[in-house]
C-alpha positions in Angstrom: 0.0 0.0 0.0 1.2 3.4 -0.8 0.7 4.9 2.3 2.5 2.4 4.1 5.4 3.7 1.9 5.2 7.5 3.4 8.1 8.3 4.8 6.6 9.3 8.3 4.5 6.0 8.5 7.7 4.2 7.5 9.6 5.9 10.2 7.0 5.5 12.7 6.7 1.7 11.8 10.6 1.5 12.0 10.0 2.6 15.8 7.0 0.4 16.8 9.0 -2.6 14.9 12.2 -2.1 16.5 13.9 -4.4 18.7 13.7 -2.3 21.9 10.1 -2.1 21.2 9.3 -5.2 20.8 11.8 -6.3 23.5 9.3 -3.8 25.8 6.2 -4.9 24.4 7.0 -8.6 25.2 8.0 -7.7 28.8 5.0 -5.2 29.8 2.6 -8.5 28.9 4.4 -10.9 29.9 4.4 -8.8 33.2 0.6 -8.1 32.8 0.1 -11.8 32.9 1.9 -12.6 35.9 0.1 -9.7 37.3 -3.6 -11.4 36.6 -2.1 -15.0 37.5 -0.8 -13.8 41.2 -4.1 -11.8 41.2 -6.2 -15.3 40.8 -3.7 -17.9 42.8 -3.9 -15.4 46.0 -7.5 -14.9 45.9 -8.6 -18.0 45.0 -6.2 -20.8 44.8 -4.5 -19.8 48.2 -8.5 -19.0 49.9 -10.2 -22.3 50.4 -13.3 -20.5 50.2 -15.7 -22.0 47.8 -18.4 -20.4 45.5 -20.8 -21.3 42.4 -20.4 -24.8 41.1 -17.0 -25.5 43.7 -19.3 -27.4 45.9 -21.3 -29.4 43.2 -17.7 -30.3 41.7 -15.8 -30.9 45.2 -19.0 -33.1 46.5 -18.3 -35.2 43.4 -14.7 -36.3 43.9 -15.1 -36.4 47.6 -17.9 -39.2 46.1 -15.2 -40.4 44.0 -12.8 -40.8 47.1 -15.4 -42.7 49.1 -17.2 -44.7 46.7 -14.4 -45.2 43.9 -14.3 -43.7 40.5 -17.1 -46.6 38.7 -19.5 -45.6 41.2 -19.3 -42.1 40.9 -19.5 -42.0 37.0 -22.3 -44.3 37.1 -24.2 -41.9 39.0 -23.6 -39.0 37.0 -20.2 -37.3 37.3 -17.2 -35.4 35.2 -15.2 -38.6 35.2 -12.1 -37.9 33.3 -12.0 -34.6 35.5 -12.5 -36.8 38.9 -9.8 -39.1 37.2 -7.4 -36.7 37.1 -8.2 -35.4 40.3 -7.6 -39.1 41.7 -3.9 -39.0 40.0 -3.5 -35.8 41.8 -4.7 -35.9 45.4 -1.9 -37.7 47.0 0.1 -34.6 46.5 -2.2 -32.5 48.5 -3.1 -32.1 52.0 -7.1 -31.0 51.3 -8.5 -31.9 47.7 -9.8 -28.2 47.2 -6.1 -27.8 46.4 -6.0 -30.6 44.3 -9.1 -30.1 42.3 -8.0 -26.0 41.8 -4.4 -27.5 40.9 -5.8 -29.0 38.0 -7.3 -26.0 36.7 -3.9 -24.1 37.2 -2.0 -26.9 35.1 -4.5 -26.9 32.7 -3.9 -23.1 32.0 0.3 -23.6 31.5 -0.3 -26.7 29.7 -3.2 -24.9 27.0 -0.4 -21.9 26.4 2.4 -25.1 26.1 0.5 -26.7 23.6 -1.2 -24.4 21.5 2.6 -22.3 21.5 4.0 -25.8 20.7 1.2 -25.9 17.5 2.3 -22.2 16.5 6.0 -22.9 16.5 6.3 -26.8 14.6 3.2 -27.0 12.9 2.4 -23.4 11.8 6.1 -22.6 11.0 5.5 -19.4 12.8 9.1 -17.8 13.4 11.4 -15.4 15.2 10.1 -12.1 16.7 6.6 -13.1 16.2 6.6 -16.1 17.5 7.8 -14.7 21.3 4.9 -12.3 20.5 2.6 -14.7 20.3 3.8 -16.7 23.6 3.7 -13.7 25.1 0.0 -12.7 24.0 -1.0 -16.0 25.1 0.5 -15.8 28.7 -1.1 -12.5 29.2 -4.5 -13.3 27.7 -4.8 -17.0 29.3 -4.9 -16.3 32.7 -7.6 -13.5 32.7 -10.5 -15.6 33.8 -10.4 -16.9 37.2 -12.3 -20.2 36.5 -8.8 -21.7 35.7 -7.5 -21.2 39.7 -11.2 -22.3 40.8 -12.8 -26.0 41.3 -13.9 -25.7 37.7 -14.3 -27.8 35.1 -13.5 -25.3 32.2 -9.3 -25.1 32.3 -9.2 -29.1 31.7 -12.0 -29.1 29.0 -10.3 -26.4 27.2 -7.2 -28.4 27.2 -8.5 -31.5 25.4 -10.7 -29.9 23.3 -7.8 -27.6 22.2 -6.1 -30.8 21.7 -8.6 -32.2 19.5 -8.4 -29.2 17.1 -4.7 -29.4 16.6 -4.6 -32.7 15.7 -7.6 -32.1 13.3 -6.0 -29.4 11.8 -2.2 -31.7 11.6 -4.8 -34.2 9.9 -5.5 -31.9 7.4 -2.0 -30.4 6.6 -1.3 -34.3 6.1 -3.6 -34.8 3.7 -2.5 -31.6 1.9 0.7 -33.0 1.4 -0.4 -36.3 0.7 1.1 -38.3 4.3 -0.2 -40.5 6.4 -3.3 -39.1 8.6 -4.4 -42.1 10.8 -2.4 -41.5 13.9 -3.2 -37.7 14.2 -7.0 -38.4 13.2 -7.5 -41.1 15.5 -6.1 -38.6 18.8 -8.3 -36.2 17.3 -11.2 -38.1 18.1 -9.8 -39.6 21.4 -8.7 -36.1 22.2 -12.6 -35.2 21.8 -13.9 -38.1 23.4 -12.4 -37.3 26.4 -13.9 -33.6 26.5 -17.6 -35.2 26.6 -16.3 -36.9 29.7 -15.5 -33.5 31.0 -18.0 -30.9 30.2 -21.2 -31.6 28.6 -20.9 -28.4 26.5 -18.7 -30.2 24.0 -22.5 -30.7 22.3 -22.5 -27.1 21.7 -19.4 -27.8 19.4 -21.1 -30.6 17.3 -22.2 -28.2 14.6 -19.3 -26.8 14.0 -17.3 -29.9 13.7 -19.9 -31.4 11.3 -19.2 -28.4 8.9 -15.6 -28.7 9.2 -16.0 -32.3 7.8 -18.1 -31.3 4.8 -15.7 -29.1 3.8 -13.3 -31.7 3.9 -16.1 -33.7 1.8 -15.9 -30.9 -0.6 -12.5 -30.9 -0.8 -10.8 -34.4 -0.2 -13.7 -36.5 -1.7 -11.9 -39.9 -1.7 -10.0 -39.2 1.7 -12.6 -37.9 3.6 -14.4 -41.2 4.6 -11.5 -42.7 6.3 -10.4 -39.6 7.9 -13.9 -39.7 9.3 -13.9 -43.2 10.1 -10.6 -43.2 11.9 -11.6 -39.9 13.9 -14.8 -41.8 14.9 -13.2 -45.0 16.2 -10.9 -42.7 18.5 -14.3 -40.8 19.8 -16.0 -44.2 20.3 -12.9 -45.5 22.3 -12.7 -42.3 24.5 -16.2 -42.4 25.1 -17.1 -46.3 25.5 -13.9 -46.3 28.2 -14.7 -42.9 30.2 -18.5 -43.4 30.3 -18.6 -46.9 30.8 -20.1 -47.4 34.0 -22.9 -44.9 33.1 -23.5 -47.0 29.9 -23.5 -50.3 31.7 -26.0 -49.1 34.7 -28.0 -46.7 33.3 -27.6 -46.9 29.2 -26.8 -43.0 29.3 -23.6 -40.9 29.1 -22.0 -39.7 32.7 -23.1 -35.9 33.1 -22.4 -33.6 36.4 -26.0 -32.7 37.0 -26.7 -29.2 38.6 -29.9 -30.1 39.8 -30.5 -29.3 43.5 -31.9 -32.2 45.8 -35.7 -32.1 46.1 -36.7 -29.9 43.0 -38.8 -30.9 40.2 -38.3 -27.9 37.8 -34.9 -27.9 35.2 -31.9 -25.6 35.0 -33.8 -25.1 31.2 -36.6 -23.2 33.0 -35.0 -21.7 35.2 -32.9 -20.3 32.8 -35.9 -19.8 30.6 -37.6 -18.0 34.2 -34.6 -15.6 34.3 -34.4 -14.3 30.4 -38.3 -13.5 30.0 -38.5 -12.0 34.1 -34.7 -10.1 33.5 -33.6 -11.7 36.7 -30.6 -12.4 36.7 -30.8 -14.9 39.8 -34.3 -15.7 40.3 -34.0 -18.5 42.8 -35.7 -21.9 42.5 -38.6 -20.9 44.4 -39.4 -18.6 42.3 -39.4 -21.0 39.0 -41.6 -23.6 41.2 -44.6 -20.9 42.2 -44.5 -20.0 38.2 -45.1 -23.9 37.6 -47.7 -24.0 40.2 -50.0 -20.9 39.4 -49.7 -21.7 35.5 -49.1 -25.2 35.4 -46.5 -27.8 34.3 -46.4 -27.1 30.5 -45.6 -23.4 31.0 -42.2 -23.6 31.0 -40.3 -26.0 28.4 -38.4 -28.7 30.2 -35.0 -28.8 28.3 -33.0 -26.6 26.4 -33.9 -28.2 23.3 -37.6 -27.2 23.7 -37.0 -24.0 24.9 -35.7 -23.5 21.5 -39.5 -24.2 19.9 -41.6 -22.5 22.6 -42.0 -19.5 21.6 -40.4 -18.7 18.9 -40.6 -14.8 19.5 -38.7 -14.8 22.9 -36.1 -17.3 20.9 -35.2 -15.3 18.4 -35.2 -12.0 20.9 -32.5 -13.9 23.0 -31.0 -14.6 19.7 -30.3 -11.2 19.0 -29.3 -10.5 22.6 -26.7 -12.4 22.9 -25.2 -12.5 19.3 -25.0 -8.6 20.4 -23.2 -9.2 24.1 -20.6 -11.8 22.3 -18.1 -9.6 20.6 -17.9 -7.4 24.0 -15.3 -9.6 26.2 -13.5 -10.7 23.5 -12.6 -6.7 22.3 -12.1 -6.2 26.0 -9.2 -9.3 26.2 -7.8 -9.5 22.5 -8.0 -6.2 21.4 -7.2 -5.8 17.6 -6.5 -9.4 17.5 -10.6 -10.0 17.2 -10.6 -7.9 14.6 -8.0 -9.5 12.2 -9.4 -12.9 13.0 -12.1 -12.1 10.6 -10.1 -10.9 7.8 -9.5 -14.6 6.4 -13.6 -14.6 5.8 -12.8 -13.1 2.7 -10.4 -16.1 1.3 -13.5 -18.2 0.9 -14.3 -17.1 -2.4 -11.6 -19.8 -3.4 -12.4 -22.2 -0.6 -10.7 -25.4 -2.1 -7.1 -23.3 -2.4 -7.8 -21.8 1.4 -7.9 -25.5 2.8 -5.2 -26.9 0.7 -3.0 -23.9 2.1 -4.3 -22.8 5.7 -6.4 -25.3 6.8 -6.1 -23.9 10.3 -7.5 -20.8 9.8 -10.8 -22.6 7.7 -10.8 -24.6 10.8 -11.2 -21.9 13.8 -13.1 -19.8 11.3 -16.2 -22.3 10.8 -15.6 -23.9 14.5 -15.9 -19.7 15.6 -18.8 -19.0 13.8 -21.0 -22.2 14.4 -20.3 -22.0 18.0 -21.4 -18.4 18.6 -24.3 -18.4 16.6 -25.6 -22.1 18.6 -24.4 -20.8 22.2 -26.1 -17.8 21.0 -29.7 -19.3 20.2 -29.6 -21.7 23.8 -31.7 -19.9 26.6 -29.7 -18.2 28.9 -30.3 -15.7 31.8 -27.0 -14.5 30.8 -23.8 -15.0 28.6 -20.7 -16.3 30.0 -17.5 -15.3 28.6 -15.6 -18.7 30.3 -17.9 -20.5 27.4 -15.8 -18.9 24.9 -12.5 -20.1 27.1 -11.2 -22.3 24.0 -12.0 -19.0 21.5 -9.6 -17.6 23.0 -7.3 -19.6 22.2 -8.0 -20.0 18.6 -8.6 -16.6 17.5 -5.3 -15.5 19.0 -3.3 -17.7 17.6 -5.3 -17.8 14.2 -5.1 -14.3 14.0 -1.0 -13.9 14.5 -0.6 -16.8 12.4 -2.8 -14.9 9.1 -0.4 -11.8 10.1 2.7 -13.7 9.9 1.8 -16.0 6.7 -0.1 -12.9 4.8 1.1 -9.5 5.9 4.1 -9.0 3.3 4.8 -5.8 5.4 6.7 -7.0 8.2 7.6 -3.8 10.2 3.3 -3.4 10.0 2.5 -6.8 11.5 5.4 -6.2 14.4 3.9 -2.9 14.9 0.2 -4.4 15.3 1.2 -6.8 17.8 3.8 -5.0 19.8 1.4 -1.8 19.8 -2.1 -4.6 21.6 1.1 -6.1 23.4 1.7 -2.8 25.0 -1.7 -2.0 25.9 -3.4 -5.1 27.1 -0.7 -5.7 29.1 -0.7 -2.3 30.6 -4.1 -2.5 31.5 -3.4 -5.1 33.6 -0.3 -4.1 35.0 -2.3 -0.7 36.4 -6.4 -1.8 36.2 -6.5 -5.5 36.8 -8.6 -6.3 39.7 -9.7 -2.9 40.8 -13.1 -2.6 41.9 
């Protein structure tokens, strides 16, 4: 571009592409990520006090713990998370510890892995590559569910694994290798996230378009990419939800559902949106049923979807309109660029033959937001969007460093949302 070629915005990209700057840049968020993580481990992982869910979850392994990990699952549990809680717990003294420990790990091991990707897989070099790292360690710890007895940290972790080894899958095929071993941890990798969180279904869409693309581009490969990705879902799944299958012919699911009450999280949730409470308390959801009667609330997510179709498409609308907030808020400019690859699929066959990633978190992106975004929900949580994170970031740097012939320009994007993300929460973090 010619204006890039302006001697003052050459000069000034000379200065925000420097070494010292970017040397700076890299430190300040680096810094402001260290910042957020001692923020979180003293409030929370240090604290033993417990809030939201950290009961529900600690009650379950402490079931695990007493009754053994077949028992537990078969009643309804997160079983690979109680599993890994079981491998943990001899290094701990209380299994709050343990149970926030795994979150924590979780965190350093998502930034390992997905810098890991970046670096042998996306070929992403030098300067930019430290950028990126560096991005990651000071966007990753910013929600505290990760130093909390949650299951989030962990589920991002698999399912992050599942997408880079769907994504070395199709690089392979681009070049004509062998694909079984990657697809088949694919599918384990995902496997193992139903046994996590049940909002892996919410990710079912997306992955069913990624595979018709592949249809449309690898006709003769597809099937036994799809086969092989299958068997390692149906081995990950058969082995962690096992006991459920055999006692009660159902998958193991942590159920929310408080002791004693009839009415669903679906209507309460349904309760909330159409009353704008935010927290309107069971009792409340139980008198509605009572004075109107049993049918006047759907009793699943699913058919919340169909009973009235005006309030669905209202909280459509909603939260399509809330979901672009947080993400602005932790990525900065890097949300933006994330969308500039939209306009490669004009020549969709060549975009998958040559970035496959960036097709990948693109669909998986899009899919996602718009079926979170059409569920019933009093509100919309941003640690729902923990793996998007993830994706778009490193999506994003990698289109910079693979399309922006302009090097001093991309270095100058990243060190300039390096500088003020991480200053932001170097100075605002955690003020009320």
């Amino acid at each position: 571009m010619k204006i890039l070629e302006h001697k003052a915005i050459d000069g000034l990209l000379r200065i925000l592409s420097s070494g010292l700057i970017s040397a700076m840049a890299i430190v300040v968020a680096v810094a402001g990520g260290i910042r957020v993580f001692i923020h979180y481990w003293n409030r929370f992982f240090v604290d033993k006090e417990l809030g939201g869910d950290e009961t529900l979850f600690l009650q379950s392994f402490q079931s695990t713990l007493t009754n053994g990990w077949y028992e537990s699952t078969a009643a309804g549990s997160a079983s690979f998370f109680n599993l890994t809680g079981l491998l943990f717990d001899p290094l701990f003294s209380d299994s709050i510890y343990t149970l926030r420990f795994i979150g924590v790990l979780s965190l350093v091991l998502t930034i390992v892995v997905w810098s890991y990707f970046a670096w042998r897989t996306l070929q992403i070099k030098g300067i930019m590559l430290v950028q990126l790292i560096a991005f990651l360690i000071l966007v990753g710890p910013m929600r505290n569910h990760y130093f909390r007895i949650y299951t989030d940290g962990l589920f991002v972790l698999f399912l992050s694994l599942a997408i880079i080894y769907l994504t070395v899958t199709f690089l392979k095929l681009s070049k004509g290798q062998n694909f079984v071993w990657t697809t088949l941890l694919a599918g384990l990798f995902l496997g193992i996230s139903t046994a996590i969180r049940e909002l892996v279904i919410l990710y079912i869409p997306g992955l069913l378009l990624v595979f018709l693309l592949l249809i449309y581009w690898q006709r003769k490969r597809a099937i036994p990419v799809m086969v092989y990705f299958g068997v390692g879902l149906l081995v990950a799944v058969l082995a962690l939800h096992y006991p459920a299958i055999v006692e009660h012919g159902n998958l193991s699911v942590q159920s929310k559902q408080p002791v004693g009450i009839e009415a669903t999280w679906a209507q309460w949730q349904y309760i909330s949106f159409i009353s704008g409470d935010s927290s309107p308390g069971w009792e409340k959801v139980t008198n509605y049923l009572q004075e109107n009667g049993e049918n006047s609330l759907p009793k699943s997510y699913s058919e919340s979807l169909t009973f009235d179709i005006g309030v669905t498409l209202e909280n459509f609308i909603y939260s399509l309109s809330l979901t672009p907030n947080p993400f602005f808020r932790s990525l900065g400019v890097i949300f933006i660029l994330f969308f500039i690859p939209v306009f490669k699929f004009g020549r969709i066959k060549k975009f998958i033959s040559e970035q496959p990633f960036l097709v990948i978190a693109l669909v998986l992106f899009f899919a996602y937001a718009l079926t979170l975004s059409i569920q019933i929900l009093h509100d919309m949580q941003f640690r729902w969007y923990l793996l998007m994170v993830y994706l778009i970031a490193v999506s994003s740097i990698y289109f910079l460093y693979q399309n922006i012939p302009n090097r001093k320009l991309a270095i100058s994007i990243l060190n300039s949302n390096l500088f003020v993300i991480g200053t932001a929460n170097l100075l605002l973090f955690g003020m009320q």
